[in-house]
PDB file of N, H, CA, C and O in Angstrom:
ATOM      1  N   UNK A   1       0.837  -1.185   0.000  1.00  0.00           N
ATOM      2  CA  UNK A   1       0.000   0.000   0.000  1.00  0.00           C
ATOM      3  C   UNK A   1       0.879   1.245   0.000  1.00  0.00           C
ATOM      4  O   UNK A   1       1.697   1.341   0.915  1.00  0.00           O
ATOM      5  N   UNK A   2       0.803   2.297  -0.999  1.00  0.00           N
ATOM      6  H   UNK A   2       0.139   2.219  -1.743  1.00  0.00           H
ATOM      7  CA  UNK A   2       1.555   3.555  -0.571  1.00  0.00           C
ATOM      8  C   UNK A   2       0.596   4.581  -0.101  1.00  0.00           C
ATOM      9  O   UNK A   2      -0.501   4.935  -0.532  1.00  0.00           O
ATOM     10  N   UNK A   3       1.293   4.946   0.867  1.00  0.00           N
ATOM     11  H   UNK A   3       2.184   4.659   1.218  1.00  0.00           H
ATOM     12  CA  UNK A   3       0.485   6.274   1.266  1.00  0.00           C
ATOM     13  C   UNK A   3       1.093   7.596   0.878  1.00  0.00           C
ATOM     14  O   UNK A   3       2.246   7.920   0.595  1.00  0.00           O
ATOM     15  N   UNK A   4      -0.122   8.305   0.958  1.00  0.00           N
ATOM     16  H   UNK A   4      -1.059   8.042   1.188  1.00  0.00           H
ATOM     17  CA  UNK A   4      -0.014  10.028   0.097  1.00  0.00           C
ATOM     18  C   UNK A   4       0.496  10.638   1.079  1.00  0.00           C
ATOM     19  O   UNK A   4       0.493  10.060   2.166  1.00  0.00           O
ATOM     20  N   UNK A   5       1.053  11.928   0.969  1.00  0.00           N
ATOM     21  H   UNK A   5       1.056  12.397   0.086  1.00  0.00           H
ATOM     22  CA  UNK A   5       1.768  12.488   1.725  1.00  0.00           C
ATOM     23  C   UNK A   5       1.296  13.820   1.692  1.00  0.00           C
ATOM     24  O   UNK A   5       1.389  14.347   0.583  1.00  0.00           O
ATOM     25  N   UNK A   6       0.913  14.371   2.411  1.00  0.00           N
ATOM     26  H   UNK A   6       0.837  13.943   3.311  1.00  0.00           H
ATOM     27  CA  UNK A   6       0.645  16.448   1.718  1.00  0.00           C
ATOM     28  C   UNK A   6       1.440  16.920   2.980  1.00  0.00           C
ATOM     29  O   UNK A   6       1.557  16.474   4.122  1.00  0.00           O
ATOM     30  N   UNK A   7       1.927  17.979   2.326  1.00  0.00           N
ATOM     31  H   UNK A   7       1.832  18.341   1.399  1.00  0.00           H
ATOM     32  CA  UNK A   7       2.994  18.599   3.164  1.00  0.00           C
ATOM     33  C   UNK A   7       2.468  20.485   2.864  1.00  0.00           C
ATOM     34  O   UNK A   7       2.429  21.182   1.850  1.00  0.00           O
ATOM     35  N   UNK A   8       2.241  20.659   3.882  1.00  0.00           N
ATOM     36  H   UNK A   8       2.273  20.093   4.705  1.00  0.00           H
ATOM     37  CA  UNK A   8       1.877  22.674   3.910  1.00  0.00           C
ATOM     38  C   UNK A   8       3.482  23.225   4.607  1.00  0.00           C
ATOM     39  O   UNK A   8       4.144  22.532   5.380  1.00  0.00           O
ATOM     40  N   UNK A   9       3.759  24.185   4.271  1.00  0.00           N
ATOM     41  H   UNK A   9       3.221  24.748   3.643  1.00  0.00           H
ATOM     42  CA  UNK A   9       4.574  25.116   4.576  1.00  0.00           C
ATOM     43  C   UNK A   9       4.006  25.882   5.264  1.00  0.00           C
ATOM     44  O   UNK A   9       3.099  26.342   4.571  1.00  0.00           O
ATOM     45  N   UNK A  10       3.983  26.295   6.189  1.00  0.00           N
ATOM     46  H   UNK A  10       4.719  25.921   6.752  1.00  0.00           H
ATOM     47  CA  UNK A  10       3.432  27.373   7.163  1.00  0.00           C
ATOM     48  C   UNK A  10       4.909  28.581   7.701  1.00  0.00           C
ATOM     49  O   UNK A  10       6.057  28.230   7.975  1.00  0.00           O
ATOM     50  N   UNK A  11       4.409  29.840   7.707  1.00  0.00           N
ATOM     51  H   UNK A  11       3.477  30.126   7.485  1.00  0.00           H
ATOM     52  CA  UNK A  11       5.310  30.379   8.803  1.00  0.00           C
ATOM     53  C   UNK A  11       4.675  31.024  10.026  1.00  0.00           C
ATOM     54  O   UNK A  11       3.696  31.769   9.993  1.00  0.00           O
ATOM     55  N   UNK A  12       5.534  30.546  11.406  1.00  0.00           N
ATOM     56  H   UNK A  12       6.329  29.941  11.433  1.00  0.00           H
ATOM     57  CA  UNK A  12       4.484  31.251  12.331  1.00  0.00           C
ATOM     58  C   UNK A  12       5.811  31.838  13.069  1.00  0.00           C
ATOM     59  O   UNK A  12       6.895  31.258  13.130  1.00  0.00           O
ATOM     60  N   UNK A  13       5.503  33.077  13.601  1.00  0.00           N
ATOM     61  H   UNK A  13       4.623  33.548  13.551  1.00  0.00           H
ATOM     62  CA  UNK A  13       6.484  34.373  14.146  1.00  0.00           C
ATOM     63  C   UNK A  13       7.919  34.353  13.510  1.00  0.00           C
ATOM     64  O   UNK A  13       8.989  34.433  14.114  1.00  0.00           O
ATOM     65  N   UNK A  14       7.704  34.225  12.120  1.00  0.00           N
ATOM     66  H   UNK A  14       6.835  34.160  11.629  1.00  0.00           H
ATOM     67  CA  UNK A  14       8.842  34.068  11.165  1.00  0.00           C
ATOM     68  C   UNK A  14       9.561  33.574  10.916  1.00  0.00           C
ATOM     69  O   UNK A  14      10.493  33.956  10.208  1.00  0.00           O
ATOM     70  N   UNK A  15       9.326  31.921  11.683  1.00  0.00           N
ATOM     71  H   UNK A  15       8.569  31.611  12.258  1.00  0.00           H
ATOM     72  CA  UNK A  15       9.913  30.444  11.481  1.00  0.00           C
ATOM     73  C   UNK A  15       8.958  29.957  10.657  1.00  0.00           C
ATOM     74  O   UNK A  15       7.729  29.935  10.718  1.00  0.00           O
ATOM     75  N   UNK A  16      10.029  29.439   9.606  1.00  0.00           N
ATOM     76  H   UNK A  16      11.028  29.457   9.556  1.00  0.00           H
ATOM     77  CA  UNK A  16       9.325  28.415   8.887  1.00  0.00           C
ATOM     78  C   UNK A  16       8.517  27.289   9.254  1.00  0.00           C
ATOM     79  O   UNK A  16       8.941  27.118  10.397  1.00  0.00           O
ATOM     80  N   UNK A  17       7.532  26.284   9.061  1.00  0.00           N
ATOM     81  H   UNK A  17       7.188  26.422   8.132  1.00  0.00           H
ATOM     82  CA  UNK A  17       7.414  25.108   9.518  1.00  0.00           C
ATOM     83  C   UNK A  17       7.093  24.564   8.355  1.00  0.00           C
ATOM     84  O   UNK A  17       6.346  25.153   7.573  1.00  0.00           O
ATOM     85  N   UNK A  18       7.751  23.066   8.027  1.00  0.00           N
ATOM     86  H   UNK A  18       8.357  22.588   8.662  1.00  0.00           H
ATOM     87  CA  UNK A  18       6.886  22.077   7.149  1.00  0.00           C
ATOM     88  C   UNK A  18       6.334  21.072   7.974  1.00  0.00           C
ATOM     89  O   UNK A  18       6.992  20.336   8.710  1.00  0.00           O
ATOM     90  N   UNK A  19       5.088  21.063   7.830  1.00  0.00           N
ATOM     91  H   UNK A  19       4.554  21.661   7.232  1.00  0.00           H
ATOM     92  CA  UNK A  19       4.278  20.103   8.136  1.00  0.00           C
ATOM     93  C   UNK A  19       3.462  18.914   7.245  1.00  0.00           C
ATOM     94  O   UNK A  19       2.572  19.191   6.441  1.00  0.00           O
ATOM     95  N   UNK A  20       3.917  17.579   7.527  1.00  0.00           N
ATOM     96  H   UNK A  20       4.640  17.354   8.180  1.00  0.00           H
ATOM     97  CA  UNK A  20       3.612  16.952   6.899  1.00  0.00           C
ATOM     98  C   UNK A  20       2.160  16.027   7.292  1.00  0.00           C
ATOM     99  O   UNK A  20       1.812  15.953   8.471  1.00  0.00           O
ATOM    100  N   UNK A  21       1.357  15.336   6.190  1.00  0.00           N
ATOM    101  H   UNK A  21       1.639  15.397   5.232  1.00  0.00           H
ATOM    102  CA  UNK A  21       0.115  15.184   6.880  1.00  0.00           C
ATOM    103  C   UNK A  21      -0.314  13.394   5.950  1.00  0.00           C
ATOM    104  O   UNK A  21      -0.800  13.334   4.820  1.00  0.00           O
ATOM    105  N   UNK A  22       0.054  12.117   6.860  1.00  0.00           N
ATOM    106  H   UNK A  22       0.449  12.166   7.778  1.00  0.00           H
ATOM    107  CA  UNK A  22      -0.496  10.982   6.051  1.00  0.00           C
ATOM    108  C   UNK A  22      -1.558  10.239   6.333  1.00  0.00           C
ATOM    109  O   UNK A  22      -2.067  10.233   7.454  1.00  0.00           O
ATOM    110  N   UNK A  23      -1.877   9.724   5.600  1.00  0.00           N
ATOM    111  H   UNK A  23      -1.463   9.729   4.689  1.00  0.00           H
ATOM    112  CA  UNK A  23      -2.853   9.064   6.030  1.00  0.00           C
ATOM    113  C   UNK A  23      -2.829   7.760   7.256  1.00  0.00           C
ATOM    114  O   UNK A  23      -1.835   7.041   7.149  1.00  0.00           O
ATOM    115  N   UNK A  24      -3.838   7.367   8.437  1.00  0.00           N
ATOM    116  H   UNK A  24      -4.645   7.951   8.524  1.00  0.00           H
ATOM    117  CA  UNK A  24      -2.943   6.124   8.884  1.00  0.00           C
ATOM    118  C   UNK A  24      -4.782   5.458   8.907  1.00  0.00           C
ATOM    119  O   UNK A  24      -4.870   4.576   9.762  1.00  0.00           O
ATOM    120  N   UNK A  25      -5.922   5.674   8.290  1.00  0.00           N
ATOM    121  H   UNK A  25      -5.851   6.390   7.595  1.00  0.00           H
ATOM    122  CA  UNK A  25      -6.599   4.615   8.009  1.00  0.00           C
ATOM    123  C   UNK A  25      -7.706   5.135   6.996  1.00  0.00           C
ATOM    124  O   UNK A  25      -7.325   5.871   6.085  1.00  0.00           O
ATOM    125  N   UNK A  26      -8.987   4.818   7.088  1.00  0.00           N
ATOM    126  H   UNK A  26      -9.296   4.220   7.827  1.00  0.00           H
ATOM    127  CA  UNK A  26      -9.686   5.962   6.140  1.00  0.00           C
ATOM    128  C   UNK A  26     -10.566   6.825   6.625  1.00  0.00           C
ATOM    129  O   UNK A  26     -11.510   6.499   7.345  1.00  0.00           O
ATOM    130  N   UNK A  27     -10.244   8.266   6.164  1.00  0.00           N
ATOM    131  H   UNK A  27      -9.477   8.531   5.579  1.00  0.00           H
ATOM    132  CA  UNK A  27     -11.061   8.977   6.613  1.00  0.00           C
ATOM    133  C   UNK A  27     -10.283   9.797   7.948  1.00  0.00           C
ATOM    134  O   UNK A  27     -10.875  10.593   8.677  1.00  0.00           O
ATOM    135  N   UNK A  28      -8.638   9.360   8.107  1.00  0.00           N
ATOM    136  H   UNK A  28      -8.157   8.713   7.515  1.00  0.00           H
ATOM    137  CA  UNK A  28      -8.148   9.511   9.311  1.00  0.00           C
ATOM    138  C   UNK A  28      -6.914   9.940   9.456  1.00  0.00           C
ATOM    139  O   UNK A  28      -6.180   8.967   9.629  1.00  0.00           O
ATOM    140  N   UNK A  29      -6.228  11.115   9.471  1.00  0.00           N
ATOM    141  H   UNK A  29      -6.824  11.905   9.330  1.00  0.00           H
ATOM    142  CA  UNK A  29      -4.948  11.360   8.883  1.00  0.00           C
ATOM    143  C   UNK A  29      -4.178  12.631   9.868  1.00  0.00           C
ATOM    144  O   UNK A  29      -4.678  13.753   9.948  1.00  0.00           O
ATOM    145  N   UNK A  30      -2.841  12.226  10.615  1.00  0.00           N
ATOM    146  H   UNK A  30      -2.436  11.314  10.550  1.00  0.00           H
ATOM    147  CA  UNK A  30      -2.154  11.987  10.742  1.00  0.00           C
ATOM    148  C   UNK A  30      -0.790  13.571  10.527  1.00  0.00           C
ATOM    149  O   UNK A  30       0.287  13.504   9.934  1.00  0.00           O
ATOM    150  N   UNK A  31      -1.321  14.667  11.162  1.00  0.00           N
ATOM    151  H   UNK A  31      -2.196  14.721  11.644  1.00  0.00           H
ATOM    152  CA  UNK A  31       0.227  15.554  10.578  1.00  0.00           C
ATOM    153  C   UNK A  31       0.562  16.143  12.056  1.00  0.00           C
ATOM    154  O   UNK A  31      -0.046  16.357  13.104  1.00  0.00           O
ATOM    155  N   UNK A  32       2.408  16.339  11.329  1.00  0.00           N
ATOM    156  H   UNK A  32       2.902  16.165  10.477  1.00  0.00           H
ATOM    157  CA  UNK A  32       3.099  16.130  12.483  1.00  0.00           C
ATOM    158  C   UNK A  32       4.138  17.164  12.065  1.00  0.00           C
ATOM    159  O   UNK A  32       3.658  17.770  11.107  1.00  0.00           O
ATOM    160  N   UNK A  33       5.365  17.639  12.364  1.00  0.00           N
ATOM    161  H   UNK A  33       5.754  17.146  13.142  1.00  0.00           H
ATOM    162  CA  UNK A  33       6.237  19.003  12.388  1.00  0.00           C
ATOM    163  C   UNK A  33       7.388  17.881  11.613  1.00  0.00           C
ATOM    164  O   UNK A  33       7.555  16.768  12.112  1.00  0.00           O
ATOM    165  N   UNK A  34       8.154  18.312  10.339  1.00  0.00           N
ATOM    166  H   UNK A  34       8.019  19.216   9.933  1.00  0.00           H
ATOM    167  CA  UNK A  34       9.025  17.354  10.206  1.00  0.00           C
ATOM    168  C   UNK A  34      10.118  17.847  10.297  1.00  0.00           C
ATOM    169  O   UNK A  34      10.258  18.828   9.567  1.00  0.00           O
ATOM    170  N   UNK A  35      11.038  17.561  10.940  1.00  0.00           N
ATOM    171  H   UNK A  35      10.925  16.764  11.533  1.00  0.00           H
ATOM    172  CA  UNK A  35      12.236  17.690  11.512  1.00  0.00           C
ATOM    173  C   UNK A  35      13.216  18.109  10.252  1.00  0.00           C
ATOM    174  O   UNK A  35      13.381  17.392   9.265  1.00  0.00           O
ATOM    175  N   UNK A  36      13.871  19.466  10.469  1.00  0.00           N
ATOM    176  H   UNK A  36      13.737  20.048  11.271  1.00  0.00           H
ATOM    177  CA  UNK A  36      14.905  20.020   9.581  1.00  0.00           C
ATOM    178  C   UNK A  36      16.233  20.297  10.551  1.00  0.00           C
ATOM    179  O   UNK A  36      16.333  20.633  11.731  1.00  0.00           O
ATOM    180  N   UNK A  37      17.476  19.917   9.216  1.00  0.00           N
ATOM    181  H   UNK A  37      17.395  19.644   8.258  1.00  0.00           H
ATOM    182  CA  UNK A  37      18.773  20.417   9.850  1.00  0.00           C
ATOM    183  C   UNK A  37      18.727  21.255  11.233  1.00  0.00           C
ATOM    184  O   UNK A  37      18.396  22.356  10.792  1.00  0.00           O
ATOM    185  N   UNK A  38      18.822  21.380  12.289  1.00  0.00           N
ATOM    186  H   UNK A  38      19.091  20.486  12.647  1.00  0.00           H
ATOM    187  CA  UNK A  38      19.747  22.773  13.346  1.00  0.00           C
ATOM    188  C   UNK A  38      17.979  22.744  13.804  1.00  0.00           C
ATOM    189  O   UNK A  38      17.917  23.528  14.750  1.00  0.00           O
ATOM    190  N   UNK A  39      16.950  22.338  13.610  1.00  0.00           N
ATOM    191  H   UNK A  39      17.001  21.700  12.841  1.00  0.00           H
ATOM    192  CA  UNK A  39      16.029  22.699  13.896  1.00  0.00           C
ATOM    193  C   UNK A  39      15.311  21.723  15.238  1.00  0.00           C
ATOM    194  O   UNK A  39      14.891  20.610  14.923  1.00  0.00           O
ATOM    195  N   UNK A  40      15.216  22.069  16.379  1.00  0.00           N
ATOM    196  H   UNK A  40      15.557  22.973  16.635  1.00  0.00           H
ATOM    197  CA  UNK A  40      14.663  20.855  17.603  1.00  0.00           C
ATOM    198  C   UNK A  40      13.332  20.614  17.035  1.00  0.00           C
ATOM    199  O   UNK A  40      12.652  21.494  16.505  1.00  0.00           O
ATOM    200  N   UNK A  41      13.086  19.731  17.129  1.00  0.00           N
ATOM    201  H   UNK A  41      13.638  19.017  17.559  1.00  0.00           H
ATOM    202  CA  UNK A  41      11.286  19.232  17.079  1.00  0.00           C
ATOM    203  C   UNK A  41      11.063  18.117  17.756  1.00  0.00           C
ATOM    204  O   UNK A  41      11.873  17.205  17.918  1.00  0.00           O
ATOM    205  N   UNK A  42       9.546  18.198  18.314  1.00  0.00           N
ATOM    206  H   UNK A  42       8.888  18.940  18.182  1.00  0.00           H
ATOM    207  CA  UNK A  42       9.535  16.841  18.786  1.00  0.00           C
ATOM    208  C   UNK A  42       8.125  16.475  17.862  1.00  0.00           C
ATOM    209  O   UNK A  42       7.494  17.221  17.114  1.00  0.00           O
ATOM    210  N   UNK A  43       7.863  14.909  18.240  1.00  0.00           N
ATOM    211  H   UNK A  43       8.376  14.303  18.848  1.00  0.00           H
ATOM    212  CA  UNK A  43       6.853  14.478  16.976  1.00  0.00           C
ATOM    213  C   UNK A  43       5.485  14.914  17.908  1.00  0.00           C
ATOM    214  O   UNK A  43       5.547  14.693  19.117  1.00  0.00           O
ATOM    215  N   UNK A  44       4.451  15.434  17.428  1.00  0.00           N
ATOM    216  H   UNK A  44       4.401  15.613  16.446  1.00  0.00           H
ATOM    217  CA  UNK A  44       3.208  15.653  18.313  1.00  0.00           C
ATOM    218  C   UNK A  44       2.254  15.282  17.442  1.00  0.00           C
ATOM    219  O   UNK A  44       1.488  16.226  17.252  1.00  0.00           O
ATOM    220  N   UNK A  45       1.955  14.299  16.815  1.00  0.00           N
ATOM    221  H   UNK A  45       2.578  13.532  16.969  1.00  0.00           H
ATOM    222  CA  UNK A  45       0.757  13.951  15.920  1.00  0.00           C
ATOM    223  C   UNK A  45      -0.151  15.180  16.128  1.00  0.00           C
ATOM    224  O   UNK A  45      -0.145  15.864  17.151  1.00  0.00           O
ATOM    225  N   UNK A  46      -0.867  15.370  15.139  1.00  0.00           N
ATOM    226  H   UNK A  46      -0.872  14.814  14.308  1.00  0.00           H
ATOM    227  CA  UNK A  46      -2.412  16.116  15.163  1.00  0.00           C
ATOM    228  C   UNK A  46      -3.254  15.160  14.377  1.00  0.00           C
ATOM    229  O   UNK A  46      -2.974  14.654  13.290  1.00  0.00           O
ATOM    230  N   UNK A  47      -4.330  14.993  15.101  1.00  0.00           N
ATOM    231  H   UNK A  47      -4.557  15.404  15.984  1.00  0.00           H
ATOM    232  CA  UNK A  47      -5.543  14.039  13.829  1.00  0.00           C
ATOM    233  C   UNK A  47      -6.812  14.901  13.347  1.00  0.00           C
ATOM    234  O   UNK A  47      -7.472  15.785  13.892  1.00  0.00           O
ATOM    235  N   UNK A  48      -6.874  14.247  12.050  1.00  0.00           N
ATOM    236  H   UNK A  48      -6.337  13.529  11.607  1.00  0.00           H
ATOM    237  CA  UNK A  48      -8.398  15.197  11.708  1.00  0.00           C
ATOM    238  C   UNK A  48      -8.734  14.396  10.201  1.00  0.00           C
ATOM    239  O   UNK A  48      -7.839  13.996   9.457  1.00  0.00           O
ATOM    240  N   UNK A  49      -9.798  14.292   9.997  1.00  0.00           N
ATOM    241  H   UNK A  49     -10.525  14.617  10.602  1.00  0.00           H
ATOM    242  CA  UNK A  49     -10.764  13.797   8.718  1.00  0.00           C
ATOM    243  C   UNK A  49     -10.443  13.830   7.654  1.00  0.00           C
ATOM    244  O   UNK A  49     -10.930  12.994   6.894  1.00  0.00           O
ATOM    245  N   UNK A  50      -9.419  14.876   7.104  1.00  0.00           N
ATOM    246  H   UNK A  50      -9.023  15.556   7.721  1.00  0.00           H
ATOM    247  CA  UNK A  50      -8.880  15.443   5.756  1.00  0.00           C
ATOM    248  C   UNK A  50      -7.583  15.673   6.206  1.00  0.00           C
ATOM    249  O   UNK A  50      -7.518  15.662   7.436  1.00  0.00           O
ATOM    250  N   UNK A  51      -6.351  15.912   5.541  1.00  0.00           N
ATOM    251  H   UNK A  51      -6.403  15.920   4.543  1.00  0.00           H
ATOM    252  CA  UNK A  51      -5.170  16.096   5.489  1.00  0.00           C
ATOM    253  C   UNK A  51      -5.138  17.723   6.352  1.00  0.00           C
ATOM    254  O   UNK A  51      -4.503  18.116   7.331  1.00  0.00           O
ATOM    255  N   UNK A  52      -6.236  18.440   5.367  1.00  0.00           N
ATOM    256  H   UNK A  52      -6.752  18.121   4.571  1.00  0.00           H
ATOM    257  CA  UNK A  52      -6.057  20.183   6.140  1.00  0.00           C
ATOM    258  C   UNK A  52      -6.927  20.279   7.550  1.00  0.00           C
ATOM    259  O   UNK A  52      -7.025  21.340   8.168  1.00  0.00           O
ATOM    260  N   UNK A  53      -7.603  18.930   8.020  1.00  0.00           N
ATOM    261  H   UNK A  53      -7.523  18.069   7.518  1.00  0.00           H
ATOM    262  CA  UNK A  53      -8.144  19.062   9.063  1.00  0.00           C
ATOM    263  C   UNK A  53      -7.071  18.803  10.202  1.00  0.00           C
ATOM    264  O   UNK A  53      -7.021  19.416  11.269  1.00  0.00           O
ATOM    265  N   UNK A  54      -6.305  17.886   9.832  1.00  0.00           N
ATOM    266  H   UNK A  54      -6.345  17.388   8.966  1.00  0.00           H
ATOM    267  CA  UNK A  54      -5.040  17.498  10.654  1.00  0.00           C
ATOM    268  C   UNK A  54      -3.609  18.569  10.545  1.00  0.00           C
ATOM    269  O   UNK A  54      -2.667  18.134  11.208  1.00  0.00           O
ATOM    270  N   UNK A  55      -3.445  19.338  10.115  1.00  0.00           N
ATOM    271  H   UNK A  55      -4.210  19.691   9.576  1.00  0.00           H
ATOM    272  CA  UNK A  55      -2.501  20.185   9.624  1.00  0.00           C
ATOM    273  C   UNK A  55      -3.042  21.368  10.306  1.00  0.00           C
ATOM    274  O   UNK A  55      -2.181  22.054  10.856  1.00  0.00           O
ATOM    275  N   UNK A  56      -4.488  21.858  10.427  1.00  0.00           N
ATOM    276  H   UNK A  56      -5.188  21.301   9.980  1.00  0.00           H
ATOM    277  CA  UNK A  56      -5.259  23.081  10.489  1.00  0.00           C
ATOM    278  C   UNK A  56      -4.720  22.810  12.079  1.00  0.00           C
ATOM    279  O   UNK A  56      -4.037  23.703  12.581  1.00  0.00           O
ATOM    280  N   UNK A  57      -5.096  21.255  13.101  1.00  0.00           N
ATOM    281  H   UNK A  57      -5.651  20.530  12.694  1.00  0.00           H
ATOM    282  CA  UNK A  57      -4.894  21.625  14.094  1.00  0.00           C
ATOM    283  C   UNK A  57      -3.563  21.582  14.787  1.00  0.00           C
ATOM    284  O   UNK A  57      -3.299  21.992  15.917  1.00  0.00           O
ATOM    285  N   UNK A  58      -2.879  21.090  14.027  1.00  0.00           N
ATOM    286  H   UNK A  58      -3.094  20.756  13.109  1.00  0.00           H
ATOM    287  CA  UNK A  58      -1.345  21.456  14.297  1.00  0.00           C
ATOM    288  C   UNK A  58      -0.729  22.364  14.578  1.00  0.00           C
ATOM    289  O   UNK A  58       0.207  22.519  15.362  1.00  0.00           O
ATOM    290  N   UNK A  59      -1.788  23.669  13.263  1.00  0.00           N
ATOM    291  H   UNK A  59      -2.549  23.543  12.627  1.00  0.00           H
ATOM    292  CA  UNK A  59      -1.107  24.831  13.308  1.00  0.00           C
ATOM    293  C   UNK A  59      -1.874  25.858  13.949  1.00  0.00           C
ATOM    294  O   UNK A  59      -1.468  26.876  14.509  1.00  0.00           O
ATOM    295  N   UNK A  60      -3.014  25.448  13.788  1.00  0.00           N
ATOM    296  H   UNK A  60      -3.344  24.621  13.333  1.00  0.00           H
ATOM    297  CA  UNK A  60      -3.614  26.062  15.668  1.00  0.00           C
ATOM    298  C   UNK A  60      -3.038  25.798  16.773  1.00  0.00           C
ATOM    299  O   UNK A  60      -3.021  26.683  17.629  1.00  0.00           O
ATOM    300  N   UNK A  61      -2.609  24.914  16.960  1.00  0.00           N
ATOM    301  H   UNK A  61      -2.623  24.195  16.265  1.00  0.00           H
ATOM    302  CA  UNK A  61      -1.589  24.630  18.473  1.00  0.00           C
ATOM    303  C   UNK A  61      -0.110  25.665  18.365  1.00  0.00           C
ATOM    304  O   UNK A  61       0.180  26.528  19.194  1.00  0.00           O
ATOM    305  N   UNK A  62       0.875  25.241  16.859  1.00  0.00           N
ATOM    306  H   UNK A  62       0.639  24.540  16.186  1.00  0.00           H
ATOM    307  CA  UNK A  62       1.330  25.798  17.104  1.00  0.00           C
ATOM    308  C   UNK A  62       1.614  27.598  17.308  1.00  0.00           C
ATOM    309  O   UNK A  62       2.561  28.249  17.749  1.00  0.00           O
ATOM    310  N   UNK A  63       0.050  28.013  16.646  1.00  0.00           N
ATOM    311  H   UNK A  63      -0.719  27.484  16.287  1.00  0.00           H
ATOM    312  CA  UNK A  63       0.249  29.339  16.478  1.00  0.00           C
ATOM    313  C   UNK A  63       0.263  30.113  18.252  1.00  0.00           C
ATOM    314  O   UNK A  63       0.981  31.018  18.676  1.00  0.00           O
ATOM    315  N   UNK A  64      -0.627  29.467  18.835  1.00  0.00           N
ATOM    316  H   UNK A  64      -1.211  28.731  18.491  1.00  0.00           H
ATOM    317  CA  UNK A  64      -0.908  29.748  20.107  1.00  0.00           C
ATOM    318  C   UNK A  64       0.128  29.282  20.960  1.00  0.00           C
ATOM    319  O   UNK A  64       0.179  29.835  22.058  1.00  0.00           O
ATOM    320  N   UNK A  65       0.893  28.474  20.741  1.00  0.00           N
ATOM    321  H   UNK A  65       0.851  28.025  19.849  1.00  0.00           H
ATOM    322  CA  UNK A  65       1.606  27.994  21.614  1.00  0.00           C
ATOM    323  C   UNK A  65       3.337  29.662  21.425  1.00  0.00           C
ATOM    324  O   UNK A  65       4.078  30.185  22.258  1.00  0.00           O
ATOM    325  N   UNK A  66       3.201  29.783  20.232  1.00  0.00           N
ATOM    326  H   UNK A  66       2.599  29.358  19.556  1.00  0.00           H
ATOM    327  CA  UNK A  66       3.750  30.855  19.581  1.00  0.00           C
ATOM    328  C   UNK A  66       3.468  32.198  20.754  1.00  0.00           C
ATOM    329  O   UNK A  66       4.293  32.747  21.485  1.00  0.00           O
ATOM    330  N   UNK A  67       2.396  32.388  20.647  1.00  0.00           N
ATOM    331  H   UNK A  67       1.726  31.941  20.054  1.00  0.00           H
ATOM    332  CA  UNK A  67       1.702  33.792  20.935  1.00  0.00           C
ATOM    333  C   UNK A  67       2.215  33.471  22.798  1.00  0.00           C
ATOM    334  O   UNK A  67       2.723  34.288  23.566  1.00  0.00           O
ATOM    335  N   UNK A  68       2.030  32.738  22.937  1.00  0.00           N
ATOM    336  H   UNK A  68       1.617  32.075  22.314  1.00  0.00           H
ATOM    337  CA  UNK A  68       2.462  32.486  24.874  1.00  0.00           C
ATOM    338  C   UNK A  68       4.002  32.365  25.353  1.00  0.00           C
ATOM    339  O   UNK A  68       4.567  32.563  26.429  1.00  0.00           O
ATOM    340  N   UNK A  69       4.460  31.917  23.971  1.00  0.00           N
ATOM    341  H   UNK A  69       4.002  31.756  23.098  1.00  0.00           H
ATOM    342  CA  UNK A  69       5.866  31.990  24.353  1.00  0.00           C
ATOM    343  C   UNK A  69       6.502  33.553  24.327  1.00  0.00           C
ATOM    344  O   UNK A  69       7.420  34.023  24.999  1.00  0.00           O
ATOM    345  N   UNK A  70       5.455  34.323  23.042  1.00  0.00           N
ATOM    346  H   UNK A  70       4.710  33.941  22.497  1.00  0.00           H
ATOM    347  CA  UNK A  70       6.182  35.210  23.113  1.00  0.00           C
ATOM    348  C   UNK A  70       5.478  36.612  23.765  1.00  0.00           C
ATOM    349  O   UNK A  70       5.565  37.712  23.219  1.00  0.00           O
ATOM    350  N   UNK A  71       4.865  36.393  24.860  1.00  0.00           N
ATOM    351  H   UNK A  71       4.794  35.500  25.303  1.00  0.00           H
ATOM    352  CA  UNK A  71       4.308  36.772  25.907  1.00  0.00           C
ATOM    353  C   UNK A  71       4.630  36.806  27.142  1.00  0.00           C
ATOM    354  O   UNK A  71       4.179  37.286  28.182  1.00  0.00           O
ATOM    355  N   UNK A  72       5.641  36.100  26.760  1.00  0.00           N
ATOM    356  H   UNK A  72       6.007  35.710  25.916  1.00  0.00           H
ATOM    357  CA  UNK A  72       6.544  35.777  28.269  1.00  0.00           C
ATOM    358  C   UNK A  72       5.892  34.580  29.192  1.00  0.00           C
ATOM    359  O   UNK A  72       6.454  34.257  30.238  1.00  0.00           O
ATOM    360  N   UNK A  73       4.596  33.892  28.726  1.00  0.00           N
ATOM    361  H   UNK A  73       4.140  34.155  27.875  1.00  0.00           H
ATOM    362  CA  UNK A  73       3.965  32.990  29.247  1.00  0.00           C
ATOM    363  C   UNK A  73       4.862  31.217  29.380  1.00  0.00           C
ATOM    364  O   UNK A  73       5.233  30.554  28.412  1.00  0.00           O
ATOM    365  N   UNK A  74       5.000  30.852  30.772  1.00  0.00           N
ATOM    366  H   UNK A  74       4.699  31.391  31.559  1.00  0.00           H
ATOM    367  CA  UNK A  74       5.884  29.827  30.449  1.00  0.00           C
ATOM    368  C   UNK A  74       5.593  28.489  30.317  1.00  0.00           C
ATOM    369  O   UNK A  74       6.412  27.621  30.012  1.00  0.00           O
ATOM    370  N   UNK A  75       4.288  28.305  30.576  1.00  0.00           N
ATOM    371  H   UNK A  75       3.623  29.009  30.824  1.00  0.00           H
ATOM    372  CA  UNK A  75       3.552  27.126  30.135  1.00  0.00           C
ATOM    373  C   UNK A  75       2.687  27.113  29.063  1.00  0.00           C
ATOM    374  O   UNK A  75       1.745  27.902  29.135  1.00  0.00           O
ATOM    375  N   UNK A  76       2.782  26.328  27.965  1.00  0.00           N
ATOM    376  H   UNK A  76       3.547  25.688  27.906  1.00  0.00           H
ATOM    377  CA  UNK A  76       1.799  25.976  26.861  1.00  0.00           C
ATOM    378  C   UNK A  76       0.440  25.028  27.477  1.00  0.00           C
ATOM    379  O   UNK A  76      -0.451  24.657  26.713  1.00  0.00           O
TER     380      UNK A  76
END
């Protein structure tokens, strides 16, 4: 079986992110932050119905998680 892959580019507070988004059954998919050169990441699945449903909440987490860090807020 191959699985599809969609990958969005996002930038949030002027870091890049690629986020990649697969499928893991039907109807059920799977995106996660993919790890670049010099760049820390850890894996945090997001799930959602469509590829941009799983990606959308990724990057809702990370946008907010963004906005608190740079708020001086020290817990996400």
């Amino acid at each position: 079986m191959t699985t599809a892959l969609h990958r969005f580019e996002e930038s949030i507070g002027g870091r890049p992110y690629l986020i990649e988004v697969a499928a893991v059954s039907k109807d059920r998919w799977r995106a996660y932050i993919v790890k670049t050169p010099g760049v820390p990441t850890a894996l945090m699945p997001f799930y959602g119905e469509t590829p941009e449903a799983a990606a959308g909440g990724l990057l809702e987490w990370l946008t907010r998680a963004y906005a608190r860090a740079s708020n001086g807020v020290s817990r996400v």
